[in-house]
N, C-alpha and C positions, 0 to 999 in steps of 0.2 A: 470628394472621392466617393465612388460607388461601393456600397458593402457588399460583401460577399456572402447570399445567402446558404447557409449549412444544414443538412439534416442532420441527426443526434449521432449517426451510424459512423456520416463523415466525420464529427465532432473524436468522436471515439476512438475513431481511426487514428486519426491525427496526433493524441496525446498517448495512444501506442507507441507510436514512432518517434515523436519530437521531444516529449517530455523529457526533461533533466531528469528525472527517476530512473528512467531507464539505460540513460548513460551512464550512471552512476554504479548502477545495480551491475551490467553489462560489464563495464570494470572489475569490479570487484571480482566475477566468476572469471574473467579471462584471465585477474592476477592471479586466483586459485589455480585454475588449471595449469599457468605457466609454472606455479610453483611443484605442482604435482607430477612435472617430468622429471624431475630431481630425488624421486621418490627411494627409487634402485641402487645411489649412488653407495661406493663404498666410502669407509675411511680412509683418510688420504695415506700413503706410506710415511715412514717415520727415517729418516735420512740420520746417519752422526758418522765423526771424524775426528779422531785423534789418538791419542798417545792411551798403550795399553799396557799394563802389569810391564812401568819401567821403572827405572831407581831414581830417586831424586839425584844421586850422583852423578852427572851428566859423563863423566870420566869410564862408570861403567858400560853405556852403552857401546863402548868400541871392544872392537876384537884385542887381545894381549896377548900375543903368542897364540896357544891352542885354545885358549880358553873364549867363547863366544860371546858377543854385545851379551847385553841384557835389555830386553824392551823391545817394542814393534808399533807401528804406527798402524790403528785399526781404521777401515770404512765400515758400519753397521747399514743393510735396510731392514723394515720391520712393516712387517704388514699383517692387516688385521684381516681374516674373511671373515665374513656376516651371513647371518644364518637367512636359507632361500625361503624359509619359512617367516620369517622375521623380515626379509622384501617385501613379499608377498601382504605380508597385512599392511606394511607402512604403504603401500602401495593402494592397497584397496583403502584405507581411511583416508589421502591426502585427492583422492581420485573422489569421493564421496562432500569433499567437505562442501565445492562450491555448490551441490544440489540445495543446500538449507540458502543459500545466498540467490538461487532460482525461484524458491517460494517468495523468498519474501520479498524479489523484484513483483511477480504477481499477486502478493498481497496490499504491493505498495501502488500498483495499476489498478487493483479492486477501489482503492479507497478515493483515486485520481477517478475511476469512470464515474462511480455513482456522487462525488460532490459537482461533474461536469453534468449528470442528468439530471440535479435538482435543481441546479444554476437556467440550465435549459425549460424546465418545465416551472422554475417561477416566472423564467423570461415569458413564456406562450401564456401563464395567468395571468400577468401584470400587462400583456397587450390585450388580453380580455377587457381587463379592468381601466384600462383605457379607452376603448371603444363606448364599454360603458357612462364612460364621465362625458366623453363625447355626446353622444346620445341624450345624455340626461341636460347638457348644457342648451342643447337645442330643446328640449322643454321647459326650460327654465328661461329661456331667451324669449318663447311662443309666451309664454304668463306676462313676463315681465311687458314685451313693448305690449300686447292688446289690455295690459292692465291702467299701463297709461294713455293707451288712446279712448280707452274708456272712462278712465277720469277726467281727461280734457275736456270728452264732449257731457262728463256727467251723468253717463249712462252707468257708471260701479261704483265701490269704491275701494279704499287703500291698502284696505286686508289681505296681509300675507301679502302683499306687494314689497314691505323689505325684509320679509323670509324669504323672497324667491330671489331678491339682491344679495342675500346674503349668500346663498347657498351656490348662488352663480360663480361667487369670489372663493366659496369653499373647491368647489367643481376647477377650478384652475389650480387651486393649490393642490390637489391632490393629482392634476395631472401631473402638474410642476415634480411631485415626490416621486409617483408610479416613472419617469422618463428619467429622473437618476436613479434609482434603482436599475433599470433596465444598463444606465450606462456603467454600473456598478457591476452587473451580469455580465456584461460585454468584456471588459477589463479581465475579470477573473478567468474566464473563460480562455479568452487570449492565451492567458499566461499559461493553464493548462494544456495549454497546445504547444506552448512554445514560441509563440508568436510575440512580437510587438504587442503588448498591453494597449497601446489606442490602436490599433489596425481596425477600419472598421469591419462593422459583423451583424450580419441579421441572424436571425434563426427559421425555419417552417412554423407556423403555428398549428404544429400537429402531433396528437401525442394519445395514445390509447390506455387505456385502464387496464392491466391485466390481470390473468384468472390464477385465482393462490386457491380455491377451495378445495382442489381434487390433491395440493401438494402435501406431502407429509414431510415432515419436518423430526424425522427423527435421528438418532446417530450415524447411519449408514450414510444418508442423504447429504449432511456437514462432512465427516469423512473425504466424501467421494469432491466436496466443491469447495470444502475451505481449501487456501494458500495457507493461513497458518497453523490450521489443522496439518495438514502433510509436512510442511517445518519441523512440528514436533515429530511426526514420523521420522523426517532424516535425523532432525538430531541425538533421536534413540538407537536410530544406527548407528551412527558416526559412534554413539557411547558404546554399542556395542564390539565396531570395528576399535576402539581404542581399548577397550579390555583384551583382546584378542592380541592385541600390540601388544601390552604391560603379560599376557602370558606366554608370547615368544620371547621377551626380553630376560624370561628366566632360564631359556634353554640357551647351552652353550653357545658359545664361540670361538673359531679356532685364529692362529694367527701363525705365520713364522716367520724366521730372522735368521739373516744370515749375516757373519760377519769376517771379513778378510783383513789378513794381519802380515803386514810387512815386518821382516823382522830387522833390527839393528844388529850390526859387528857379525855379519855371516850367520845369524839367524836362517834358517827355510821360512818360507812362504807357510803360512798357516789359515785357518778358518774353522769357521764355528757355525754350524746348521742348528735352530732351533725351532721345536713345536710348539706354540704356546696353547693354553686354552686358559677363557675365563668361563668359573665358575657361582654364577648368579644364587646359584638354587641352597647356596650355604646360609644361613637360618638370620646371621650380622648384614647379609647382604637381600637376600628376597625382602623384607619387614617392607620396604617403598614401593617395591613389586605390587606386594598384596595390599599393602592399605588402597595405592592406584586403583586395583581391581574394584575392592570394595566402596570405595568413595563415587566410581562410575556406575554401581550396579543401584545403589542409592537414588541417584542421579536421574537412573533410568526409571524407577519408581516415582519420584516426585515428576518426570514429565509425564507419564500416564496417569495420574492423578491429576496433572495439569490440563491434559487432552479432556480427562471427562469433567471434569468441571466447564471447561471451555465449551463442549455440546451442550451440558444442560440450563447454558445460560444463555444461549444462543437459540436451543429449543423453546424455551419460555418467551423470550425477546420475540421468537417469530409468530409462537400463535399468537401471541398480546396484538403484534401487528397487522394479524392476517383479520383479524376481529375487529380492529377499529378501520380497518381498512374497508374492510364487508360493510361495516355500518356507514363509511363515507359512501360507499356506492350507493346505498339505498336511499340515502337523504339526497344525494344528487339527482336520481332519478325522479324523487318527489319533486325537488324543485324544479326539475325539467319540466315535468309530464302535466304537473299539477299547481301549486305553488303561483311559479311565475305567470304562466299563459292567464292565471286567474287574475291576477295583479294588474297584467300588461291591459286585457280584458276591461278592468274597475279603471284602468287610468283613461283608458278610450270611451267609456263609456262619461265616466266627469266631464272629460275635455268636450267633449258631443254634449253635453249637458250644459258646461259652463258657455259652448260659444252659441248655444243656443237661448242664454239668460235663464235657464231654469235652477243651474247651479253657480255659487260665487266661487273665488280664488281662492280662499281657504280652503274651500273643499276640494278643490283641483289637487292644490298646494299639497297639501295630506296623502291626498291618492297618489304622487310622485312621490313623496318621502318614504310610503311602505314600500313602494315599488323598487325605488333605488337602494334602500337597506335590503330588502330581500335579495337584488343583485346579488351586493356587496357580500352578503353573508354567503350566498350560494359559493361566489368566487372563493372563500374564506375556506370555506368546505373542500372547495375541489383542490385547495393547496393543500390543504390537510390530506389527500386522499394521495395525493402524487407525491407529499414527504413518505407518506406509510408506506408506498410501494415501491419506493428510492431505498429504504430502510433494509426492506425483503428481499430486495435484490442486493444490496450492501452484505446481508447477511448469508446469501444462498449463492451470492457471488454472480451473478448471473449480470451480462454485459447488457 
């Protein structure tokens, strides 16, 4: 099967859309909101039926001559109105609540992008670092066969001839590692999309450094890009739209009842109109009121307290990385600029040497060994340089 090559953008895209995160999360706000049309409703009416102020005599309920039943058979209904002020907040808090469950679907995308972009940007080092082994196998191939055709005909000898055998079988096995890795990248990756875990998948091997020195990384900055920075904002609402609740629930409510009386033994028709109200704001009755209040305003203290500790751990975490990140760039460019092309240089200049018999295999041998660890360390570096800006971006939120 043909893979499907992906850039990071499409990668991204994809676990947008597909990822179980977001179904999840999506859930959960549509339950909230379907629950928050319910917001307005009243209590339900209070229905009742039967026998009212009659004699356990059953003999008395009939008429005897002039004198009339005694008793009447009652229908009661009873209904409670709720205060529009007391809608009004349960309305605005049940309408608020699914915003904290919005952050933290894009908290839960933040953490989904940037382990998709360091999964990506090990994949494009690790096919570095295979190119490399490549490369270096075909040096090590060039020593090994002219080493034996020069001991056959007894023009060299056998020096470093099974360090470059050895290092040929090293050079396999480390491609052998770097291509499950990669297949290990591939799988994860998958998954983060949504896809089939073996589907196959390539990636571009393209990916740029970017620039953190101009950024400031201070409270305003997290504020405005955390997901769960702003969580704690709704949830300081939501504490606040619930105190507002807990202090409409201390002002009245009215209700009224009405009840119809059938009467026994030539009784009249009778009825009974009532006003009720309950009164919260009695001293046995508020205590739950106000501790509610108080327990939320607390609440709302310990998350502000929580928010700034959150920046200033987050501010430290980013210069630490914007600093070790600066220093990856500058050792990368060393080994670009300077470093390697020196090495590449000293290994061309041996090999020109050795197949000219002015220099042996050993010394070939050696000048590949600096060469290839110097690789290896560069590549070592530049994964370090693309965790720390994986890191920056994890933290500053940025896709």
């Amino acid at each position: 099967m043909s893979a499907q090559q992906m850039p990071l953008s499409e990668i991204l895209d994809s676990i947008a859309a597909n990822n179980p995160v977001v179904k999840m999360y999506d859930a959960e706000m549509r339950s909230l909101d379907a629950a928050a049309k319910g917001s307005r409703s009243w209590m339900p009416p209070t229905v009742g039926a039967g026998l009212f102020m009659t004699p356990y005599n059953p003999q008395r309920w009939s008429r005897k001559g002039d004198m009339l039943g005694m008793g009447s058979f009652a229908v009661s209904v009873e209904q409670m109105i709720p205060n529009k002020k007391k809608l009004d907040a349960n309305e605005d808090l049940m309408t608020a609540m699914s915003s904290v469950e919005k952050e933290k679907l894009y908290a839960a995308l933040n953490e989904n992008f940037q382990d998709a972009k360091q999964l990506y940007y090990d994949w494009v080092v690790l096919a570095k670092k295979i190119k490399v082994v490549k490369e270096n196998k075909v040096m090590l191939d060039f020593m090994i066969r002219n080493s034996e055709i020069r001991y056959k005909n007894g023009l060299g000898k056998i020096s470093a001839y099974y360090k470059a055998k050895a290092a040929l079988g090293s050079a396999d096995n480390m491609q052998l590692m770097y291509d499950n890795d990669i297949r290990v990248k591939r799988i994860r990756l998958n998954a983060l999309m949504g896809r089939n875990p073996m589907e196959p998948l390539e990636v571009k091997s393209d990916f740029n450094l970017n620039e953190y020195a101009l950024e400031l990384f201070d409270a305003q900055n997290f504020y405005q890009n955390r997901s769960d920075l702003r969580g704690i904002d709704r949830e300081i609402n939501i504490a606040q739209l619930k105190q507002d609740l807990e202090r409409q629930n201390l002002r009245p409510e009215f209700g009224v009842k009405f009840e119809n009386m059938a009467g026994f033994g030539g009784q009249p028709m009778q009825f009974s109109l009532m006003v009720m109200a309950k009164i919260p704001l009695v001293p046995w009755a508020s205590k739950m009121y106000d501790g509610n209040i108080e327990s939320l305003q607390i609440k709302e203290e310990a998350l502000l307290a929580k928010k700034k500790l959150m920046v200033n751990e987050y501010s430290g975490r980013a210069y630490g990385m914007r600093n070790e990140l600066e220093l990856n760039k500058k050792q990368i460019q060393l080994y670009e600029n300077t470093i390697i092309p020196a090495l590449k240089n000293n290994y061309k200049i041996m090999q020109l040497g050795y197949e000219q018999n002015t220099e042996d295999l050993f010394t070939l041998y050696d000048a590949w060994e600096k060469l290839n660890m110097t690789q290896l360390e560069y590549l070592d570096i530049l994964t370090k340089a693309v965790q720390s800006q994986t890191e920056l971006d994890r933290l500053l939120e940025k896709r």
